[in-house]
TORPAFI-400753 format. One record per residue (C-alpha): x, y, z. Coordinates in steps of 0.2 Angstrom, whole numbers, padded with zeros to 4 digits, always signed. Example, Ala and Ser with C-alpha at 12.3 -4.5 7.8 and 13.67 -1.06 7.14 Angstrom:
+0062-0022+0039 +0068-0005+0036 
END
This chain:
-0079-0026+0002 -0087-0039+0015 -0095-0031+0032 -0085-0038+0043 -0092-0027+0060 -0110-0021+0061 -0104-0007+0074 -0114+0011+0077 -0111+0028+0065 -0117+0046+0064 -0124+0052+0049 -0110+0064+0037 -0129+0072+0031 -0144+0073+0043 -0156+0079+0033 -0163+0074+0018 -0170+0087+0004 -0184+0079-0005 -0179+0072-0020 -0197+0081-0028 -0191+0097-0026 -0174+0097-0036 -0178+0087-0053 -0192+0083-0062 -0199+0066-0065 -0192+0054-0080 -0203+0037-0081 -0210+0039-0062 -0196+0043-0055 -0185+0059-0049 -0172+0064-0059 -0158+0074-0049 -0154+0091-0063 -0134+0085-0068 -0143+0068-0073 -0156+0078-0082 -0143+0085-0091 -0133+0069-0096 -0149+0062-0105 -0151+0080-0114 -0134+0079-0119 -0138+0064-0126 -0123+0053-0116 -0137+0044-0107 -0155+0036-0111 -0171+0033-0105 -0172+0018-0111 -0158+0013-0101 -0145+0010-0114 -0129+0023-0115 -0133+0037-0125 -0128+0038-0146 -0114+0052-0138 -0109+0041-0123 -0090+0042-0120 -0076+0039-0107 -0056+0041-0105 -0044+0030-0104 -0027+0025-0096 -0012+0018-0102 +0000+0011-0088 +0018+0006-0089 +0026+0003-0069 +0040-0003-0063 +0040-0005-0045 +0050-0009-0030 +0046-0018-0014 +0057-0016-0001 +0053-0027+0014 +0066-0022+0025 +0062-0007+0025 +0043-0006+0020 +0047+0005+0009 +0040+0005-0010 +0047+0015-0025 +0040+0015-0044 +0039+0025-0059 +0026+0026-0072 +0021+0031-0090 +0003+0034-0092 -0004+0039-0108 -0021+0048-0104 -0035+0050-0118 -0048+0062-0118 -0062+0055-0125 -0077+0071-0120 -0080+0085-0125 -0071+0097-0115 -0054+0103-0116 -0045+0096-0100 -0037+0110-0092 -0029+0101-0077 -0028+0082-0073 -0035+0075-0055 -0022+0063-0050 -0026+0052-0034 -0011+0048-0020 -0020+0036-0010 -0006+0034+0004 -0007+0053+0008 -0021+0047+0018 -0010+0042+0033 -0004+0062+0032 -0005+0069+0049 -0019+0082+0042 -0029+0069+0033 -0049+0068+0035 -0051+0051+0037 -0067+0041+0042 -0070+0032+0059 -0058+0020+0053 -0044+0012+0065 -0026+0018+0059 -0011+0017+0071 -0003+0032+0077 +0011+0024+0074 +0010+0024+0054 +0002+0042+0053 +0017+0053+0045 +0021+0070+0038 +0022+0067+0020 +0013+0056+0011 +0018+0049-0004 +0036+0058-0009 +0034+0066-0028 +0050+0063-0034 +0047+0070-0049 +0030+0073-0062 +0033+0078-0081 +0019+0079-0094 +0023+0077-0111 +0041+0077-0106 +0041+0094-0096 +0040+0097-0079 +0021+0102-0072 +0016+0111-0060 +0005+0104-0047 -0006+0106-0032 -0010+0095-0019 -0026+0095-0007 -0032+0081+0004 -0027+0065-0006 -0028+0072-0022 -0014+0080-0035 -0020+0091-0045 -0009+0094-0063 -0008+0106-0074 -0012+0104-0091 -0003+0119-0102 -0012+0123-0116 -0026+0110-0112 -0029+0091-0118 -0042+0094-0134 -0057+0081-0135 -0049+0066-0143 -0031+0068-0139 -0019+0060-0127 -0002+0067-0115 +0011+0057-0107 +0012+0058-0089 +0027+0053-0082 +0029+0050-0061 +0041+0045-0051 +0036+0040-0031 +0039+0033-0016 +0031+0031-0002 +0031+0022+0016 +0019+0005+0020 +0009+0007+0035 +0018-0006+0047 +0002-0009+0057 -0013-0003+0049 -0024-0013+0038 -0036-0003+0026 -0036-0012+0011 -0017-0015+0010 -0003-0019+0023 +0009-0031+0031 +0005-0047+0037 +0013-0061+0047 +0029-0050+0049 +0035-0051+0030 +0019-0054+0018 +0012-0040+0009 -0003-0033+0000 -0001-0019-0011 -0015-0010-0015 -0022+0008-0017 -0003+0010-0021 +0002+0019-0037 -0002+0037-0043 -0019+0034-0051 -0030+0046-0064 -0045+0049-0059 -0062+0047-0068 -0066+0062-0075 -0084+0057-0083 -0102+0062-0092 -0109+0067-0075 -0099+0075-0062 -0082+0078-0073 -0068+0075-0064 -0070+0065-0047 -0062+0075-0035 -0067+0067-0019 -0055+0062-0006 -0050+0045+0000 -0056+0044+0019 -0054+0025+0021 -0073+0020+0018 -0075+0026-0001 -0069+0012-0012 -0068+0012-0033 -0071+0024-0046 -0061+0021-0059 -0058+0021-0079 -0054+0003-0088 -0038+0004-0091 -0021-0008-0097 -0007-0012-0084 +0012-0017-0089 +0018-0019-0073 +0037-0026-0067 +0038-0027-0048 +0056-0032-0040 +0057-0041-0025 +0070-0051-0014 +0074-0066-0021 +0065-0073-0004 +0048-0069-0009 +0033-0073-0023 +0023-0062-0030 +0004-0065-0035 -0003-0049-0045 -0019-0042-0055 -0017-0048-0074 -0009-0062-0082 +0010-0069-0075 +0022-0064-0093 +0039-0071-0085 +0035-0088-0074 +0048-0096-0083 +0062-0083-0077 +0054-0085-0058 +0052-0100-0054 +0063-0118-0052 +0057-0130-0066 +0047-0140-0052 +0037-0126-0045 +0034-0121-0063 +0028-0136-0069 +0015-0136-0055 +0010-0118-0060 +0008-0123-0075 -0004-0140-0075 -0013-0131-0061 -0018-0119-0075 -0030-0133-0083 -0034-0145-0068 -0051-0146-0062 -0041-0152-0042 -0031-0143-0034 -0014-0142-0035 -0001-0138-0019 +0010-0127-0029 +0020-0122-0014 +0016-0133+0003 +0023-0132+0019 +0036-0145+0014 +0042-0134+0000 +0043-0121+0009 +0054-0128+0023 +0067-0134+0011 +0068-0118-0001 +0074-0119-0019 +0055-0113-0025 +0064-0099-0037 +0078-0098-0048 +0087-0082-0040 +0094-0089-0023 +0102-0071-0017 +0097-0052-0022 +0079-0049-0032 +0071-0055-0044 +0057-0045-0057 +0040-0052-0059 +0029-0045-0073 +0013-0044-0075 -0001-0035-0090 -0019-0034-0088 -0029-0027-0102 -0048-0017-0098 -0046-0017-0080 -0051-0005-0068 -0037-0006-0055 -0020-0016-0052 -0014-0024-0037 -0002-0035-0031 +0004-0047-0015 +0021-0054-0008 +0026-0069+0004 +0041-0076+0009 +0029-0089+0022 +0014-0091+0009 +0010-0107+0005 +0000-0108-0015 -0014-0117-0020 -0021-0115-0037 -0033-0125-0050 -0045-0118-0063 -0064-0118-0066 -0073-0119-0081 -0078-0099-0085 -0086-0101-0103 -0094-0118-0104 -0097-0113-0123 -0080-0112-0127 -0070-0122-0113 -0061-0105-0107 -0055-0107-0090 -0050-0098-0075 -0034-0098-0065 -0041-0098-0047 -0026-0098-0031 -0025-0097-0012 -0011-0090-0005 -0009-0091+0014 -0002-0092+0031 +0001-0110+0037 -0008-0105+0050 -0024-0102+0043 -0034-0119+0042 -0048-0111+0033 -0037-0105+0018 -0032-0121+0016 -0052-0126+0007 -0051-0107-0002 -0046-0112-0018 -0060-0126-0019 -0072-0112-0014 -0066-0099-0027 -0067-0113-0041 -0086-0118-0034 -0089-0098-0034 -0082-0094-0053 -0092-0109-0059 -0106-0103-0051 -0106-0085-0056 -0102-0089-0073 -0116-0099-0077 -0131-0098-0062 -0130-0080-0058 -0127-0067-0065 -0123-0083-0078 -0110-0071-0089 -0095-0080-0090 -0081-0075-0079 -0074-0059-0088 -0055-0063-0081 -0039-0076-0084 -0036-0075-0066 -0044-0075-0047 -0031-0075-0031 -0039-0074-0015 -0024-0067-0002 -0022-0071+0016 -0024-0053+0025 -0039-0046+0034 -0053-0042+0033 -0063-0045+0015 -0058-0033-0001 -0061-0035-0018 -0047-0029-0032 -0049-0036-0051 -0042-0053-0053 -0038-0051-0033 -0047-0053-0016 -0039-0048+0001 -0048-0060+0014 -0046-0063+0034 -0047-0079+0042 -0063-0084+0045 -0072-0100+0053 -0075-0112+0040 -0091-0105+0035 -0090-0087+0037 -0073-0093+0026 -0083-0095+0012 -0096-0083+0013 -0084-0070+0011 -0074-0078-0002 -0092-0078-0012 -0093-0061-0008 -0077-0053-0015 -0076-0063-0030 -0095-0058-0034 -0088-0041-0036 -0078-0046-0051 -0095-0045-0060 -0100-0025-0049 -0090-0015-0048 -0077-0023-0061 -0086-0028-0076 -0097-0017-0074 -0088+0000-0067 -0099+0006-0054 -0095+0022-0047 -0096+0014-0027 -0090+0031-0022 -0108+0038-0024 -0120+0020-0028 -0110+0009-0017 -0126-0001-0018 -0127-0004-0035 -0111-0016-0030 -0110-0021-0013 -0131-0024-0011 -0125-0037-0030 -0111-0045-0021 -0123-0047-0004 -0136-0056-0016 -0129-0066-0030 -0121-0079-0018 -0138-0082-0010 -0141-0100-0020 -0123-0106-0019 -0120-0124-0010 -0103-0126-0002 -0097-0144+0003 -0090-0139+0021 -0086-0153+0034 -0099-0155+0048 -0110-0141+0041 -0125-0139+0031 -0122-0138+0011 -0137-0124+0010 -0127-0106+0010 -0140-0094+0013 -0135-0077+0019 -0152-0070+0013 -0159-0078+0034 -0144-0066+0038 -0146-0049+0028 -0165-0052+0035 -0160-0052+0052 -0147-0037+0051 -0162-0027+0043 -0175-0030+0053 -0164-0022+0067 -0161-0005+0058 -0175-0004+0043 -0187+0011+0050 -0174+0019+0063 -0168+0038+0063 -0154+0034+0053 -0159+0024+0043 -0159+0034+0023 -0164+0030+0006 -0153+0021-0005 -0152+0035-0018 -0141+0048-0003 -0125+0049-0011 -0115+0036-0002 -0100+0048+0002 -0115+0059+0012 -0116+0040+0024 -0107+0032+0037 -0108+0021+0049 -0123+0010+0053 -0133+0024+0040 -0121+0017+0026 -0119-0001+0031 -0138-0004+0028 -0142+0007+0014 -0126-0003+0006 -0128-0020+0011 -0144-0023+0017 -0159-0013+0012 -0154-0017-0008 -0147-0035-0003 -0168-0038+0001 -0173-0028-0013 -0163-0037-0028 -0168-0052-0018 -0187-0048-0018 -0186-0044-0038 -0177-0061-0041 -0196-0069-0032 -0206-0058-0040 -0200-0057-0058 -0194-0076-0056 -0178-0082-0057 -0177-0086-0080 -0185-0069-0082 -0174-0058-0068 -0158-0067-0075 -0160-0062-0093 -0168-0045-0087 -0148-0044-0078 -0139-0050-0092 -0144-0036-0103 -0142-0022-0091 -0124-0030-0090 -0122-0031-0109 -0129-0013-0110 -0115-0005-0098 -0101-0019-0098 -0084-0008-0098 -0092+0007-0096 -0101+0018-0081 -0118+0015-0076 -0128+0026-0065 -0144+0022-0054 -0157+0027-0066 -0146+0016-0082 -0149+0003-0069 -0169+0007-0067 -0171+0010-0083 -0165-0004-0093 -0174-0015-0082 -0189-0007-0088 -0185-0007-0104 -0182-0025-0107 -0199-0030-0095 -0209-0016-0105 -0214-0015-0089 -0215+0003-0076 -0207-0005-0062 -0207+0012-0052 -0221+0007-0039 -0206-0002-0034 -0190+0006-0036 -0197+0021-0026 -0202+0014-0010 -0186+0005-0008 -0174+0014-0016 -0179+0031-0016 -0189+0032+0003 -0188+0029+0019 -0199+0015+0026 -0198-0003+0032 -0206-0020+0028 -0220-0025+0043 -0232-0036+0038 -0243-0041+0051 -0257-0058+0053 -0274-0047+0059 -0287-0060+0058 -0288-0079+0058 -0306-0084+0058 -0318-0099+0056 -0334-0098+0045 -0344-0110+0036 -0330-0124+0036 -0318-0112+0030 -0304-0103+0037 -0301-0084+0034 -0284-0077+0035 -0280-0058+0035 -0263-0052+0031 -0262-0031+0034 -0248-0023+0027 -0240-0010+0038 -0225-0005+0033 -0223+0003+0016 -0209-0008+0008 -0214-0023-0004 -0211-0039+0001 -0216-0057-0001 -0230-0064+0007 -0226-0081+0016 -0238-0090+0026 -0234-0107+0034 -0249-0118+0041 -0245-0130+0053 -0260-0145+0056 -0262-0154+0072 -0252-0169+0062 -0237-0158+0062 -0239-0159+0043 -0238-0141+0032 -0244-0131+0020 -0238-0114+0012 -0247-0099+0003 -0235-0087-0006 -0237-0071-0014 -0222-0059-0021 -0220-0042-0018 -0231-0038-0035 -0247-0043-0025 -0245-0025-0016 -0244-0015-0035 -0260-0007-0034 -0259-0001-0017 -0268-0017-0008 -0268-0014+0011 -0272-0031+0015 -0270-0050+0008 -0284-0064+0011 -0286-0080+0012 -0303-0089+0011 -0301-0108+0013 -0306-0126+0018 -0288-0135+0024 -0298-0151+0028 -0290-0153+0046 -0285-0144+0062 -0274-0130+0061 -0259-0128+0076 -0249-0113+0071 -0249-0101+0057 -0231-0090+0054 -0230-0075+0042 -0215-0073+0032 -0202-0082+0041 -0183-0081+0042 -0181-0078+0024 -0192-0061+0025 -0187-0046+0035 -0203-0037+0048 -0199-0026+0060 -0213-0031+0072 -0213-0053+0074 -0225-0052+0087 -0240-0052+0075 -0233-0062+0064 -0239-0079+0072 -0257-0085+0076 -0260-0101+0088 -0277-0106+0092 -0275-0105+0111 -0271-0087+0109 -0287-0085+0105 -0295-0092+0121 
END
């Protein structure tokens, strides 16, 4: 999810107990006891790899599903066929009914829901059936909880069998919601199983609003039935265009499917004279499959207009990428969206992370804010910009937590602080502004405001123990410098390879911090711990300060003292009388050892103006002694 507000937050957890005195240490660092146990279990490694008895489950989906727009209300069964991949006999199964979040007695976050969408029940179980016979179930916060009888052995699979309904928030936007009156995004919708994994078992933590994914990968086989008035754009691959659409809007969706430009599927035009779809009157079914996917979501429009092209995902083998933009005629930033998700698909694919794009299909939808889904992006409208920052954003996240399935309920870093820092070298072409896209001057700014405050904690607090401003920096920021600081360090050949393996280690699977840590040290042969605790594991900030510029002998001495205790670059500017200048860089390995201060001892051959430390591109907490000027000194 994109930061879109930078607003205040109490810390859920004020206190921090020491990381020391609860585990033990495995290459450097602390080891929390249930991931101790994992790795003597043998599901995970030290080395950083999954363990020789690594596992996970598995969903089946089969959904047919109902939108009814009138009355904004939405109706579906499913089929899931659950497969138990542990070790443990499965007792119960944790079910997750997202919607019941708008239940009166709901613990919800500091997030803005309308009193108006607040309701007694939820999400309306119809009826639940395992196996074919009715369960017995118990529900608590926003999870169902259901009854196994006789238990799921290791290595077998159940039928679950749902039927639902529920009401869409008519006001509300988290994640989901109406737009313009008659558009809607569906998402956090269906009764979902919950990951039930190697470290935790099940995941029985509640949906408050700020949580986002945990989930298995699983397949979708979805049919969604909608008025005849309204198109439907959904995770996976489109199975029945043919029966959809009029053989002109067709044969636009379909060259759009291999051409490098953009192609206006549905304009303004087409939509003022109608005839888009085959069914004039009463519904029509869309349906979609997606195959080793985490999630499914989908959107519907009876105003949208639809842009669509594709980008070139695998330059090896000429697979490409649907990418689409569909939007409000209103928003004149949508209408360069699809141009920015092609630039951004190219770019991830073969730049950074440089793993070609894992999916057929990218939408970005016109709604608020900035979410990601797989294969689906749920964006406000933004200046032109901002527009595209945030489209880099979402779509980043296809790689964490997608690809990769990051559990963002407790590590939301090890995806949000990715998608904050894998866009940093992208170059859009956007009238009247600059093509350099650097967010990295930004996340530097936001942390030097809140790195070495009270709330401020360490990346490796649970993020469910965070909120507000505590979990917006330990999220975004304070791991968007640190990723960003490895990258200058390591350099960029060596810390993309070094990536590329951590993602071929745990693609499709579930890694945790230390699978993070420690395949990167594996694959550098290198104990990288000097700096993963400082930023991950402590508090601290980044102060670097210049202590002494002097004279002697024809040369010019310049002291840099490190105050702080986080790692970073070392940037030093040096601006002569001529206005010309010269740099002096160090990356964050210069402080391995425990240095305290950095000099520099030489002859620059004319008169030195200014010297700046760091710059815009490094945070500091204290500017003020980060600039020397000779008449300072008088």
């Amino acid at each position: 999810m994109f930061l879109t507000s930078k607003k205040s937050g109490l810390l859920a957890a004020a206190f921090l107990t020491s990381f020391a005195a609860l585990s033990q240490e495995v290459q450097n660092l602390p080891v929390p006891l249930e991931i101790q146990k994992a790795y003597e279990n043998g599901t995970r490694s030290t080395d950083g790899k999954p363990g020789a008895k690594y596992w996970q489950n598995h969903s089946d989906y089969k959904i047919q599903v109902d939108l009814n727009p009138a009355t904004r209300r939405l109706s579906g069964t499913e089929q899931v066929v659950y497969t138990n991949n542990s070790t443990t006999r499965l007792q119960n199964l944790v079910v997750r009914l997202y919607p019941d979040i708008f239940k009166k007695d709901a613990n919800r976050d500091e997030r803005e829901i309308d009193p108006s969408d607040i309701n007694e029940s939820g999400v309306d179980v119809e009826s639940i059936s395992i196996n074919g016979t009715e369960a017995k179930i118990q529900r608590n916060g926003t999870n169902m909880f259901v009854s196994v009888r006789g238990g799921l052995a290791p290595g077998e699979k159940l039928t679950l069998d749902v039927k639902w309904n529920y009401l869409i928030p008519a006001k509300t936007h988290i994640r989901e919601g109406i737009y313009f009156n008659t558009s809607y995004m569906v998402a956090y919708w269906y009764p979902q199983i919950a990951v039930y994994d190697d470290i935790d078992g099940w995941d029985r933590q509640d949906y408050t609003g700020q949580k986002e994914f945990y989930n298995d990968f699983n397949t979708y086989d979805v049919n969604i039935t909608v008025p005849a008035s309204h198109l439907v754009w959904a995770t996976g691959e489109w199975q029945n265009p043919d029966k959809i659409l009029a053989t002109e809007y067709l044969n636009r969706y379909k060259n759009s499917r291999t051409s490098s430009e953009v192609v206006k599927i549905v304009s303004s035009t087409d939509r003022e004279k109608g005839g888009i779809t085959l069914a004039k009157t009463g519904t029509h079914t869309y349906h979609f499959k997606a195959e080793h996917v985490p999630d499914f979501v989908f959107a519907a429009s009876d105003t949208y207009l639809w842009d669509a092209a594709s980008a070139v995902a695998d330059p090896k083998t000429g697979r490409r990428t649907g990418v689409a933009a569909v939007y409000h005629p209103s928003s004149k930033d949508f209408y360069d969206v699809c141009r920015y998700a092609k630039q951004c698909v190219e770019y991830f694919s073969t730049y950074l992370p440089g793993v070609p794009f894992p999916y057929p299909n990218e939408t970005v939808f016109n709604g608020s804010g900035g979410m990601e889904f797989p294969m689906f992006v749920n964006d406000g409208s933004y200046p032109p910009a901002f527009a595209a920052e945030v489209t880099a954003h979402e779509i980043a996240h296809t790689y964490f937590p997608f690809y990769m399935g990051i559990n963002e309920r407790k590590y939301a870093w090890m995806d949000e602080g990715w998608a904050q820092t894998l866009p940093n070298w992208l170059e859009f072409d956007i009238a009247g502004m600059p093509k350099k896209f650097m967010p990295q001057q930004t996340n530097a700014a936001y942390f030097d405001q809140f790195a070495g405050k009270e709330q401020e904690q360490p990346m490796m607090v649970p993020t469910n123990l965070l909120n507000g401003s505590a979990y917006t920096f330990a999220t975004y920021m304070r791991p968007s410098q640190a990723y960003t600081f490895l990258r200058d360090m390591l350099g960029h050949d060596k810390f993309k390879a070094t990536l590329q393996e951590y993602m071929a280690r745990w693609n499709g699977k579930h890694p945790m911090p230390y699978d993070f840590f420690f395949s990167f040290n594996d694959y550098l042969k290198e104990d990288l711990s000097w700096y993963w605790k400082p930023w991950f594991f402590e508090k601290g900030y980044p102060d670097l300060a210049l202590t002494d510029v002097s004279d002697k002998k024809g040369k010019t001495k310049i002291v840099v003292t490190r105050k702080g205790s986080l790692p970073v670059p070392i940037r030093l500017i040096v601006l002569f009388n001529d206005d010309s200048t010269e740099e002096i860089n160090e990356t964050a390995r210069y402080w391995k050892d425990g240095a305290k201060t950095f000099e520099v001892d030489k002859k620059f051959g004319k008169p030195i103006k200014k010297i700046t430390l760091s710059g815009l591109m490094i945070p500091d907490v204290n500017r003020k002694d980060n600039v020397w000027e000779p008449a300072a000194k008088q």
